[in-house]
C-alpha positions as CSV (number, residue, x, y, z in Angstrom):
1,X,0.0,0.0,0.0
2,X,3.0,2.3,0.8
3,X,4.3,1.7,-2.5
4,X,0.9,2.6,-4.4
5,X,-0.2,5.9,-2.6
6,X,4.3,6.4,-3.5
7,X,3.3,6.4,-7.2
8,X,0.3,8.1,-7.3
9,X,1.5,11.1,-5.4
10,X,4.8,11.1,-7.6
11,X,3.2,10.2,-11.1
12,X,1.8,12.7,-13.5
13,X,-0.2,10.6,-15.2
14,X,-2.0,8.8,-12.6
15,X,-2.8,11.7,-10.4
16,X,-5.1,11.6,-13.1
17,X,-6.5,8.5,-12.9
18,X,-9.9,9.2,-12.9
19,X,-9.5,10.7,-16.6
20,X,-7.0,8.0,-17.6
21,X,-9.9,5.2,-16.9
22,X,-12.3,7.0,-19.2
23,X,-10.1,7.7,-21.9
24,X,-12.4,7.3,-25.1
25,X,-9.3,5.3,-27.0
26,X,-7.6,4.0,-24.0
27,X,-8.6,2.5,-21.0
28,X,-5.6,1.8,-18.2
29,X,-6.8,-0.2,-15.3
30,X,-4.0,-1.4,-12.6
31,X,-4.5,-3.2,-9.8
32,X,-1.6,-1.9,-7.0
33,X,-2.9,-3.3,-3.7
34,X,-4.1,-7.0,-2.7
35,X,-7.1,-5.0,-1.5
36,X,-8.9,-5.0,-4.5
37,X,-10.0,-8.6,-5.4
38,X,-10.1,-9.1,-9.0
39,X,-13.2,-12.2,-10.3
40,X,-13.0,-13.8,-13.6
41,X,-15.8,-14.0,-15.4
42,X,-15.3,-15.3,-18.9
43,X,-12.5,-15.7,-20.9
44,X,-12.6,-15.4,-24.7
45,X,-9.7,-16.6,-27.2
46,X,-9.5,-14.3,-30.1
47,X,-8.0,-14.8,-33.7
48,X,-4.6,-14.1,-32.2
49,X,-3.9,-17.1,-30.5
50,X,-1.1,-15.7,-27.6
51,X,-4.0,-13.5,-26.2
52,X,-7.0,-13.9,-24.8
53,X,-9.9,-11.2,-23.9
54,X,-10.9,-12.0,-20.0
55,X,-14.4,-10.3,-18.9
56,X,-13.9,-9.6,-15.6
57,X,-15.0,-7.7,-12.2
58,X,-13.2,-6.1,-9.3
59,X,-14.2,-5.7,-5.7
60,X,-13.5,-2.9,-4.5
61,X,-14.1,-1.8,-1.0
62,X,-16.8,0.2,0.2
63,X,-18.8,-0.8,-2.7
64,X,-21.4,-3.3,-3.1
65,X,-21.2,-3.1,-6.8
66,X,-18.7,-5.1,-9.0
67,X,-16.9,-3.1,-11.1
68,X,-16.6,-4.4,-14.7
69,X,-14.3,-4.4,-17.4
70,X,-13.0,-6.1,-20.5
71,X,-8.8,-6.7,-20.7
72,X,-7.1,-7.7,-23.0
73,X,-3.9,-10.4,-21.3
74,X,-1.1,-12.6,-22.0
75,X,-2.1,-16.4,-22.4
76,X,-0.1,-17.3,-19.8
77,X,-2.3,-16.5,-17.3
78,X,-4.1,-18.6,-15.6
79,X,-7.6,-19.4,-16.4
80,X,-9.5,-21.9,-14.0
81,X,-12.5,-20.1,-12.7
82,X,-11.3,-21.7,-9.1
83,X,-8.2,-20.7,-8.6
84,X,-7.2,-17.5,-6.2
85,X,-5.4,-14.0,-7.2
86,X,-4.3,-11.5,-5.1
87,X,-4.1,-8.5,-7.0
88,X,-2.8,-8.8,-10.5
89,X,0.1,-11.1,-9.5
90,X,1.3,-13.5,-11.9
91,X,-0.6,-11.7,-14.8
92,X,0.7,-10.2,-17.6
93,X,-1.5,-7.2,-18.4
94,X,-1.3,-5.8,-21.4
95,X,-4.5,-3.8,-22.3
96,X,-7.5,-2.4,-21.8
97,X,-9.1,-1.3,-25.5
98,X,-12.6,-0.6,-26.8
99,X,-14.0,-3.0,-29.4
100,X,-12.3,-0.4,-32.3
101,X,-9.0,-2.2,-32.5
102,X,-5.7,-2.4,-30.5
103,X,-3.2,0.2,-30.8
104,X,-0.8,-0.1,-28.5
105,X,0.8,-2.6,-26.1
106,X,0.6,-0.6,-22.5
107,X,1.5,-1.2,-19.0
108,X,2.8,0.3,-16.0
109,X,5.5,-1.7,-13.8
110,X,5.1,-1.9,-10.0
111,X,8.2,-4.4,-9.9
112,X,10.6,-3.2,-7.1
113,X,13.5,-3.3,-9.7
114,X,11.8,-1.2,-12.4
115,X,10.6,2.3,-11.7
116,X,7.1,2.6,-13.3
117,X,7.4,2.3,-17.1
118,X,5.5,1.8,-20.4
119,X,5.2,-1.3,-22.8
120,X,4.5,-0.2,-26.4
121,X,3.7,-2.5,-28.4
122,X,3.0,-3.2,-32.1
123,X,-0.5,-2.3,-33.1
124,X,-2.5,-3.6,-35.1
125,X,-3.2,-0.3,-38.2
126,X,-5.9,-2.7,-40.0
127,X,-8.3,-5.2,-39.9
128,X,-6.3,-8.1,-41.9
129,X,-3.0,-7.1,-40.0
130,X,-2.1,-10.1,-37.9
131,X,2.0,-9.3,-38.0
132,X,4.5,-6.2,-39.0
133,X,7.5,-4.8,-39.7
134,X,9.8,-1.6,-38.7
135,X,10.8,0.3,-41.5
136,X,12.6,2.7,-39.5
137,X,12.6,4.5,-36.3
138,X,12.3,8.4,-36.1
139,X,13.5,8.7,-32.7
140,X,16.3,6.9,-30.9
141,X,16.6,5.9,-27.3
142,X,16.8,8.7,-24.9
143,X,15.0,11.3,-26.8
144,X,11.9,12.9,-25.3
145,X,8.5,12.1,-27.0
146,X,5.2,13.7,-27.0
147,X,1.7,12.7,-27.9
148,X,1.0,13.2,-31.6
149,X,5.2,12.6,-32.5
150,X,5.8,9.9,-35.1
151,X,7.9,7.2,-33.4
152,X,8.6,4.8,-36.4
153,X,7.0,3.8,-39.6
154,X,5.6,0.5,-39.6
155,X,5.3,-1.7,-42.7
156,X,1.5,-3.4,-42.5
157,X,0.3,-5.8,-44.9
158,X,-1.2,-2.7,-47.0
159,X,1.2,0.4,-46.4
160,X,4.1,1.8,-44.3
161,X,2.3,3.7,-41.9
162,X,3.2,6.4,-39.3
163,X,3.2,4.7,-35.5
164,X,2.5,8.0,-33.7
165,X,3.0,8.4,-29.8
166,X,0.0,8.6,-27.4
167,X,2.0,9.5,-23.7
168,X,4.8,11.9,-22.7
169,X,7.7,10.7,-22.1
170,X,11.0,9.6,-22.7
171,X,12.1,6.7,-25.1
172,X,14.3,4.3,-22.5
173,X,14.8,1.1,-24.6
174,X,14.1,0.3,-28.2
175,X,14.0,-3.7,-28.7
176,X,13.1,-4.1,-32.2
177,X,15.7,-1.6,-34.3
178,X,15.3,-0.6,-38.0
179,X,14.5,-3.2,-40.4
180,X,12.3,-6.0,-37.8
181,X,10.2,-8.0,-39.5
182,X,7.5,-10.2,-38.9
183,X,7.0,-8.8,-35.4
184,X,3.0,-10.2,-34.3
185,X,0.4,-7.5,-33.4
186,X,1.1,-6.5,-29.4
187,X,4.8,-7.8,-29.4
188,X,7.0,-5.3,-27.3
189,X,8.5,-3.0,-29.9
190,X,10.1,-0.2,-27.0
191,X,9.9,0.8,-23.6
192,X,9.3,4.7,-22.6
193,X,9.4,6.2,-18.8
194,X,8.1,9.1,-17.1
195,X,11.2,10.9,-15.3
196,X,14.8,11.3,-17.9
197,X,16.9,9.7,-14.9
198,X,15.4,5.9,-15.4
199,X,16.4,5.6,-18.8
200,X,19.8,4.1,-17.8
201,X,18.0,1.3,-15.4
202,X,16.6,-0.4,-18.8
203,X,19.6,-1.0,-20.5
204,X,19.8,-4.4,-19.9
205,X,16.0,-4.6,-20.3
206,X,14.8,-8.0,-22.3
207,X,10.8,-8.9,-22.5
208,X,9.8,-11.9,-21.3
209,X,9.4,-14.5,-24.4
210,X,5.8,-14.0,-24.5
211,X,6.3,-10.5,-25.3
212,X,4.4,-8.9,-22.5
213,X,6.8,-7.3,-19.2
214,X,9.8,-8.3,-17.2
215,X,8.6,-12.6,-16.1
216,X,6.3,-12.3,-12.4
217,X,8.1,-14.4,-9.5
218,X,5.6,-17.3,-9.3
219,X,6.8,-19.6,-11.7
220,X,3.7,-21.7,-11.9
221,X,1.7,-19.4,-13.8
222,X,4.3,-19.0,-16.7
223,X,6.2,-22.3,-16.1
224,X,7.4,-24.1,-19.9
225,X,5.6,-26.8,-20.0
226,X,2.0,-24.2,-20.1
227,X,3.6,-22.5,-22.7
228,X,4.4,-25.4,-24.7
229,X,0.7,-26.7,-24.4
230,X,-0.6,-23.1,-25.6
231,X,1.7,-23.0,-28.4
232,X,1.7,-26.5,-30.1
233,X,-2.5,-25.9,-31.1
234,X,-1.6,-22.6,-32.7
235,X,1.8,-24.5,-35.3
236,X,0.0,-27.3,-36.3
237,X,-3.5,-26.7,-37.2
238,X,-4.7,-29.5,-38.7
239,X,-7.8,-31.9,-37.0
240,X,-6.3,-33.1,-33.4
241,X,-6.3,-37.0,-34.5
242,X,-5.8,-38.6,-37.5
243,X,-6.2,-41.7,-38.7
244,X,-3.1,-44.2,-39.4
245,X,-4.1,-45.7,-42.6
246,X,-2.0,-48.9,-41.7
247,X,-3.2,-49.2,-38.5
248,X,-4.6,-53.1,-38.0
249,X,-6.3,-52.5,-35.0
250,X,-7.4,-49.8,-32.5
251,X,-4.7,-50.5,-30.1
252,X,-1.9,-50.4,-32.9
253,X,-3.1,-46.8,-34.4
254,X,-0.9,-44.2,-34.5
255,X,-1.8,-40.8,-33.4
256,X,-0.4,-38.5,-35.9
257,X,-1.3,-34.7,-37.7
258,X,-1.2,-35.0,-41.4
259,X,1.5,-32.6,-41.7
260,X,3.7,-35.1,-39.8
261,X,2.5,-37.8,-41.8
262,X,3.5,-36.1,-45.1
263,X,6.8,-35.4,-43.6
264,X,7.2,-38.6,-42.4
265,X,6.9,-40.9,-45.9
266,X,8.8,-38.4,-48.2
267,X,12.0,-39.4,-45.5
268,X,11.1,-42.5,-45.2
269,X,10.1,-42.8,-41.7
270,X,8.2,-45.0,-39.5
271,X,5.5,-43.3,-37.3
272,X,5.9,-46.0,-34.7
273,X,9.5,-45.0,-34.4
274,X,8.7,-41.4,-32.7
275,X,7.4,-40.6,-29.5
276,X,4.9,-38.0,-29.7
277,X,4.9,-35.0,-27.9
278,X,1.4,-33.8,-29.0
279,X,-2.1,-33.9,-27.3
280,X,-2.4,-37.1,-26.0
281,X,0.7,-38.8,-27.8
282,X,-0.1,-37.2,-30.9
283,X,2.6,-37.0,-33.8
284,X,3.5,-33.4,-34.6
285,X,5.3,-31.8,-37.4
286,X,7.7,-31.0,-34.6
287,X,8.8,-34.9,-33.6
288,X,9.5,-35.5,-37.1
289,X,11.9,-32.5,-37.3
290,X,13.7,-33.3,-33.6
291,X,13.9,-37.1,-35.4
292,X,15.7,-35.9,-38.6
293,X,18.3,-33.7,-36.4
294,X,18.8,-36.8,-34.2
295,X,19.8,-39.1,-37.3
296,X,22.0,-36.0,-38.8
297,X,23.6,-37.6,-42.1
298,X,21.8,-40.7,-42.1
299,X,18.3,-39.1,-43.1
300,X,20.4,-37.0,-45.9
301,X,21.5,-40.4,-47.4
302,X,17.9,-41.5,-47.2
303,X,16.2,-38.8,-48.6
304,X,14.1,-39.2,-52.0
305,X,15.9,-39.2,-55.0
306,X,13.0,-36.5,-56.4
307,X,14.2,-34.2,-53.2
308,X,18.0,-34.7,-54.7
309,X,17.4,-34.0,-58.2
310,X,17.0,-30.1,-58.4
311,X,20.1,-29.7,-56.6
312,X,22.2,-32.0,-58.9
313,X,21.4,-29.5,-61.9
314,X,22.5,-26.9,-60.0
315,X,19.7,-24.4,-61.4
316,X,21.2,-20.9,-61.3
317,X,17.9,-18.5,-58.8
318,X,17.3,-16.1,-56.8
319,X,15.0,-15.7,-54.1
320,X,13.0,-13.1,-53.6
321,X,11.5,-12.1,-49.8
322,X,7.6,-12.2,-50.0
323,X,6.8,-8.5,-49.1
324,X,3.8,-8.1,-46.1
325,X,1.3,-6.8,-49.2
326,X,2.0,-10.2,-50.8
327,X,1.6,-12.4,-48.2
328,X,-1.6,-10.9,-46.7
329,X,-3.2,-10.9,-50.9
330,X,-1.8,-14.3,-51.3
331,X,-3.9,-16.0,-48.3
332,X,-7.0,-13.6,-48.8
333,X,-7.4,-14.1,-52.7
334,X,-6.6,-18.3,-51.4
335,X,-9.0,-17.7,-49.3
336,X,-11.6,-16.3,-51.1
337,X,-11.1,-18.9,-53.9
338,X,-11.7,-21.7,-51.6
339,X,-14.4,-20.2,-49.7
340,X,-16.7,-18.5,-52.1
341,X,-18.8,-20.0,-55.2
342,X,-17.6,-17.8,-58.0
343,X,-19.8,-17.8,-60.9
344,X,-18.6,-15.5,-64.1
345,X,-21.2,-13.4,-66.3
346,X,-19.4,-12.1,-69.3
347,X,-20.9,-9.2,-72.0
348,X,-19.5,-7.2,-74.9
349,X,-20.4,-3.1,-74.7
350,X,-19.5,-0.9,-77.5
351,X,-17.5,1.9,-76.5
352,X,-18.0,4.0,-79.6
353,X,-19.9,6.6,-77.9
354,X,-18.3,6.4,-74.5
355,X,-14.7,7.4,-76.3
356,X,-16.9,9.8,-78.1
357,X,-17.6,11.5,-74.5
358,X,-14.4,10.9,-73.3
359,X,-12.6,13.2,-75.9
360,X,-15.1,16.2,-76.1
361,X,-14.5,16.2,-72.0
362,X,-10.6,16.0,-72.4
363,X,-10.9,18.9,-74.6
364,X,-13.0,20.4,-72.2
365,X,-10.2,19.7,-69.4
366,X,-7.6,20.8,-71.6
367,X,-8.8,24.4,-71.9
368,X,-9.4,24.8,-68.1
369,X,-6.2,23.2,-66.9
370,X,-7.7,20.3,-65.7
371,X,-6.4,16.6,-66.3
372,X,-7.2,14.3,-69.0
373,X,-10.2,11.4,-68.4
374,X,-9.6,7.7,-68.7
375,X,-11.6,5.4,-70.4
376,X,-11.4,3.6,-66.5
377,X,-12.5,6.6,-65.1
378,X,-15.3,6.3,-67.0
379,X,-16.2,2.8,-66.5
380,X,-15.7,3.5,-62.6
381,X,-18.8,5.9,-63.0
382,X,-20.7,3.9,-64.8
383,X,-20.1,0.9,-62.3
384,X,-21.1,2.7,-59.6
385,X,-24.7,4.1,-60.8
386,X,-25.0,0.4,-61.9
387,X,-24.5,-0.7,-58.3
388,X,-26.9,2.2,-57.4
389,X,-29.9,1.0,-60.0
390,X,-29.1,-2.6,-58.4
391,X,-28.2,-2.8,-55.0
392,X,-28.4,-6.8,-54.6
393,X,-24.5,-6.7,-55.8
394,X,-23.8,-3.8,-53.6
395,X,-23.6,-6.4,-50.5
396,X,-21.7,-9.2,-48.5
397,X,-22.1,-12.3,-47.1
398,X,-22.2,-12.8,-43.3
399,X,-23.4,-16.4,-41.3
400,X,-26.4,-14.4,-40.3
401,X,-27.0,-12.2,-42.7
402,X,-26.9,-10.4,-46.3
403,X,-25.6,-6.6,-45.5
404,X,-26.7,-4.4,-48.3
405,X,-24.4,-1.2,-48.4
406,X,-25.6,2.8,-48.8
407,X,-22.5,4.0,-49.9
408,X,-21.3,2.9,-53.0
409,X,-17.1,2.8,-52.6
410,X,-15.4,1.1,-55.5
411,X,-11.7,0.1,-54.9
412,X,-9.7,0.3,-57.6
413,X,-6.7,-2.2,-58.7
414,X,-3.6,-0.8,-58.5
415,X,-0.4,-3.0,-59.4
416,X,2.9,-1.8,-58.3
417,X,6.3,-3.3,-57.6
418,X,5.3,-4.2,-53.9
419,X,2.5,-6.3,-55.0
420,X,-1.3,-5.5,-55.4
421,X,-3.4,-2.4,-53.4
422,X,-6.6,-1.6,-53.9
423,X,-7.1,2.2,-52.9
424,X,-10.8,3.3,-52.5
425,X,-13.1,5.7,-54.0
426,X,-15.8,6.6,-51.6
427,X,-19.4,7.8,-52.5
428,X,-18.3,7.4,-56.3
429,X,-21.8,7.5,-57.2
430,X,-22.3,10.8,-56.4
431,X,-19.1,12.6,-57.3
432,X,-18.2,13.8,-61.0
433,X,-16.0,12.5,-63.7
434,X,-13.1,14.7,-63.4
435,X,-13.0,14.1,-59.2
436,X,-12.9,10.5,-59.8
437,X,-10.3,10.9,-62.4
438,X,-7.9,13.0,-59.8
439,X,-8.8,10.2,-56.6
440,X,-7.7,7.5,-58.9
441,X,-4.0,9.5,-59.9
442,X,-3.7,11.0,-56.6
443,X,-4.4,7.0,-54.5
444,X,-2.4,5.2,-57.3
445,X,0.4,7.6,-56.9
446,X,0.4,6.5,-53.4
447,X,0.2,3.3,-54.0
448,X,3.8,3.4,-55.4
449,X,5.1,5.1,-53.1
450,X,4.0,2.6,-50.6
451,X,2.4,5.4,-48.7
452,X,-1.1,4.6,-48.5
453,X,-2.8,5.2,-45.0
454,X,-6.1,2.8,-43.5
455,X,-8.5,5.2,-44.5
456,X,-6.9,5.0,-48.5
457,X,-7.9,1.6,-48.7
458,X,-10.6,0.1,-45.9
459,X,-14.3,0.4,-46.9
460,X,-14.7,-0.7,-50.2
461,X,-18.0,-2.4,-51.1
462,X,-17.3,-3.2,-54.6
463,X,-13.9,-3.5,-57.1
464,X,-12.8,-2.9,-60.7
465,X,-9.6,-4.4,-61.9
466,X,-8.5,-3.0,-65.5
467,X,-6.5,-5.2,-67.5
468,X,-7.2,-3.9,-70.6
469,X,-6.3,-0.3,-71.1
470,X,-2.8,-0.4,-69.4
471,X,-2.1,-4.2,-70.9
472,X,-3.9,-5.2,-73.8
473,X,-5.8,-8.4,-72.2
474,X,-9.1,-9.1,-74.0
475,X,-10.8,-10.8,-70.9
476,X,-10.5,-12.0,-67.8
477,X,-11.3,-13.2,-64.5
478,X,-11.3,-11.8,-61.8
479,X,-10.9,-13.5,-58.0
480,X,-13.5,-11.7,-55.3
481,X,-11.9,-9.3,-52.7
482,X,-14.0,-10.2,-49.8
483,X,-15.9,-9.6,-47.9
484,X,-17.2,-8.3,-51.5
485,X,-19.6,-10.0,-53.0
486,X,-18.4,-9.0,-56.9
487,X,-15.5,-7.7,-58.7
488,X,-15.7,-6.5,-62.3
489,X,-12.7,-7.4,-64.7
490,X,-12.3,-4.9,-68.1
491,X,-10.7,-6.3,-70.9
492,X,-9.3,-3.8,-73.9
493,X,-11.3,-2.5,-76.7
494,X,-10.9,-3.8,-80.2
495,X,-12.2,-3.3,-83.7
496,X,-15.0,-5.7,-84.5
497,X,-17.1,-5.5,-88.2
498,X,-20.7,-5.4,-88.0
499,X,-22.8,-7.0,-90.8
500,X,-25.0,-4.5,-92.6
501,X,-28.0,-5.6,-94.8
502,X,-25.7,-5.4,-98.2
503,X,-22.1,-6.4,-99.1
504,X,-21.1,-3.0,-98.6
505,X,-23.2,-1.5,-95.4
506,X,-20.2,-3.0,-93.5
507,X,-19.6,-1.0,-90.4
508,X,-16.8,-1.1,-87.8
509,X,-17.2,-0.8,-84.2
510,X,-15.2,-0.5,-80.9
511,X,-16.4,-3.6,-77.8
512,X,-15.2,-4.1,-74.8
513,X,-15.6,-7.6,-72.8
514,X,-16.2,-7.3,-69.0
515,X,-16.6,-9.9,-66.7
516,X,-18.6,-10.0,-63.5
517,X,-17.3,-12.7,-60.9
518,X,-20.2,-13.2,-58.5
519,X,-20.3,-14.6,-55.0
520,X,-23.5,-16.7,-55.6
521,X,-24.2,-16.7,-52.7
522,X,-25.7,-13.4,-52.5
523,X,-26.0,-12.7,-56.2
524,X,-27.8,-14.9,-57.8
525,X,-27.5,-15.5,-62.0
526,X,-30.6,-13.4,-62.6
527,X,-29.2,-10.8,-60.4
528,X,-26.2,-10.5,-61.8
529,X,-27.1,-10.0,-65.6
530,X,-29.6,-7.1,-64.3
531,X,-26.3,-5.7,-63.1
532,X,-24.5,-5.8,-66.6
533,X,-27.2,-5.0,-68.4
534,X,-27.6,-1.9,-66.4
535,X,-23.5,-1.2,-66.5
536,X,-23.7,-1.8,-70.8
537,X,-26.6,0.8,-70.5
538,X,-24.8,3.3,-69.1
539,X,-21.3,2.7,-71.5
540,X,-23.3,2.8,-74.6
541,X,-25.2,5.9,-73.6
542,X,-22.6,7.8,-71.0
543,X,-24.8,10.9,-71.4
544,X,-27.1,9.5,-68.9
545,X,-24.4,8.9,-66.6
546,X,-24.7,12.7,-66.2
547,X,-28.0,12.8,-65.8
């Protein structure tokens, strides 16, 4: 008690505490005294699996009332509804967020080695991010910080983004430098202090391997062998048993994940052979590995001759690192593949009078010093008013639900070095030609420069990806960026004859093919060809786009 009513009295940010635990972003609660008896109520694992939400109450004295919040904690707290805390001992608190998303790894110390310090952590800047890395830092260990300073920029698996800094304060360790990569969302990232004078007392500092603060003293909540049952789940997650094809009876069966299996016959190994260290016996990917560093060069002399082969030919490659914009397309669009029933519509539109428009505007442009209109810009337009006339493909798909969308935001393919972005165009049903036109320069611009922010790219309700105009491809399709329920694919314009009633009414006209991939689970066939019939409306007669 000594110690807590020490800190308060010395501590400008918890004399005020009673502003600190309403914060709108972020709420601090810390438990400093054995006198408040913390209950848990209900713990909740959430897609990250080294954290888990805990609904819980304190008891506080003089009050009847519990006192409820929601934290967010290590995993290697305990969790048995039975057992007995005093205070927050043994826990590794981390945060205390709304439902918006979490931002930053916080905590204050109360150990008797540490003064009182801050954990900051790597926060999650959007809704796919799961991991990320440090492009750089902008400040450097003993340098003062305020709230609103950029700390670092932080390469996400859409942009680098500015980290900015939420407390005052003074930067006293830095434990990921320039460069980190594929640091998970609330890893510890840097540590900052109150008073200049403490920096030096973290120079030593380390993070426990769970990435929350400095290990408690009771070794039974955090103790190896916990960890190791937490973590083995989250590598390997395939069914929890497998059947052993060659098993002759129930007794014989071996336990094994398919993974291991797979392993296991392309070296040539026996499952009965290992000893697994799984769930109940169970064969991991990991026995196999610990097996083929325990028989060293025998397993290389064993290996498949198909294993052998490329390296015999010596084939002259290089490697090339998958960028975080990469791997975050890569398992959505595998994703999205596996999970939704695509169905493709495809129609021709003539494109005579839309280029028609297109110039007569440019010329317009041209003479007040604006800049030149794309045929995409165009088709943008007419794909929104489209998805306006029929809403039905202006939705997603949830378990529970079809949501049908207001705004019509169209996201926008953009293909740059890094890999593919997707920048947004919000409300494009409602703004003009030439506004569209400068969004789509301005965001793709970005998009090169790897600078695109959250709000550049989040929100989108519907995409068009342009193969045609920039590349030449006729037609295409296109893979779903969910939760979307359609994506449109443009293939170039060409030259087609039309038949006339004699041998010399011949005419020529410009088509374009487009392609509609449909989630048919919300967009049924019918559905879908209303939608391109009203799109080919509006392309062969773009004056009524601007009615």
């Amino acid at each position: 008690m000594t110690y807590a009513s020490h800190l308060f009295s010395h501590s400008r940010k918890l004399k005020s505490a009673t502003n600190l635990l309403h914060h709108d972003s972020i709420l601090l609660v810390r438990c400093l005294t054995n006198d408040i008896r913390p209950s848990i109520e209900k713990v909740d694992v959430g897609r990250h699996p080294d954290i888990v939400k805990v609904h819980r109450h304190f008891f506080v004295p003089g009050r009847r009332e519990k006192t409820p919040f929601v934290g967010i904690f290590k995993r290697t707290i305990s969790t048995e509804p039975t057992r007995k805390l005093n205070g927050l001992t043994g826990l590794a608190f981390t945060q205390v967020v709304p439902a918006s998303q979490l931002h930053h790894t916080r905590g204050f110390s109360a150990d008797s080695g540490l003064p009182p310090h801050q954990e900051i952590g790597m926060p999650s800047l959007s809704p796919t991010m799961t991991e990320g890395n440090i492009a750089r830092w902008l400040k450097k260990e003993g340098d003062k910080v305020t709230p609103g300073e950029v700390l670092c920029e932080v390469e996400t698996d859409k942009a680098t983004v500015e980290m900015e800094c939420m407390e005052e304060g003074y930067i006293a360790k830095i434990i990921h430098g320039d460069g980190a990569k594929e640091l998970k969302v609330g890893e510890i990232i840097a540590i900052t202090v109150e008073d200049e004078e403490d920096i030096p007392k973290f120079k030593d500092y380390k993070p426990s391997s769970s990435g929350g603060p400095a290990p408690a003293k009771e070794p039974s909540v955090s103790s190896p062998p916990e960890k190791e049952a937490v973590k083995e789940p989250v590598s390997s997650p395939e069914p929890t048993f497998s059947r052993a094809s060659d098993a002759s009876s129930p007794s014989d069966r071996v336990f094994s994940s398919p993974l291991a299996r797979k392993l296991a016959e392309e070296h040539n190994i026996s499952l009965s052979s290992i000893k697994g260290t799984g769930p109940d016996g169970r064969i991991v990917k990991a026995d196999i590995e610990d097996y083929l560093a325990s028989r060293g060069k025998d397993v290389a002399a064993t290996a498949p001759k198909a294993k052998a082969a490329p390296a015999a030919a010596s084939l002259d490659y290089v490697n090339i690192p998958h960028t975080q914009i990469r791997k975050v397309t890569a398992s959505r669009l595998l994703m999205s593949k596996q999970t939704i029933p695509h169905y493709y519509l495809t129609v021709d539109t003539c494109v005579d009078k839309l280029m028609e428009l297109r110039n007569q505007l440019n010329s317009l442009q041209e003479a007040s010093g604006g800049k030149r209109l794309s045929i995409n810009d165009l088709v943008i337009k007419a794909a929104a008013l489209a998805l306006r006339r029929v809403p039905q493909c202006n939705s997603s798909w949830t378990d529970d639900y079809i949501r049908q969308y207001n705004n019509v935001n169209i996201n926008v393919a953009v293909q740059t070095d890094n890999g593919l972005y997707v920048p947004v165009i919000r409300d494009a049903d409602k703004k003009g030609l030439s506004k569209i036109s400068e969004e789509v320069k301005l965001l793709a611009q970005k998009a090169r420069e790897n600078s695109l922010k959250p709000e550049d790219y989040e929100g989108g309700t519907f995409t068009v990806s342009n193969l045609g105009g920039p590349f030449g491809i006729k037609q295409f399709c296109a893979i779903i960026n969910p939760p979307q329920s359609g994506i449109l694919a443009v293939g170039s314009a060409e030259k087609r004859v039309i038949p006339g009633v004699g041998p010399d009414q011949n005419k020529f006209a410009s088509f374009m093919s487009v392609t509609l991939s449909c989630d048919h689970r919300v967009i049924d066939g019918a559905i879908g060809a209303e939608w391109l019939k009203a799109f080919k409306g509006y392309v062969e007669n773009p004056e009524s786009m601007l009615l």
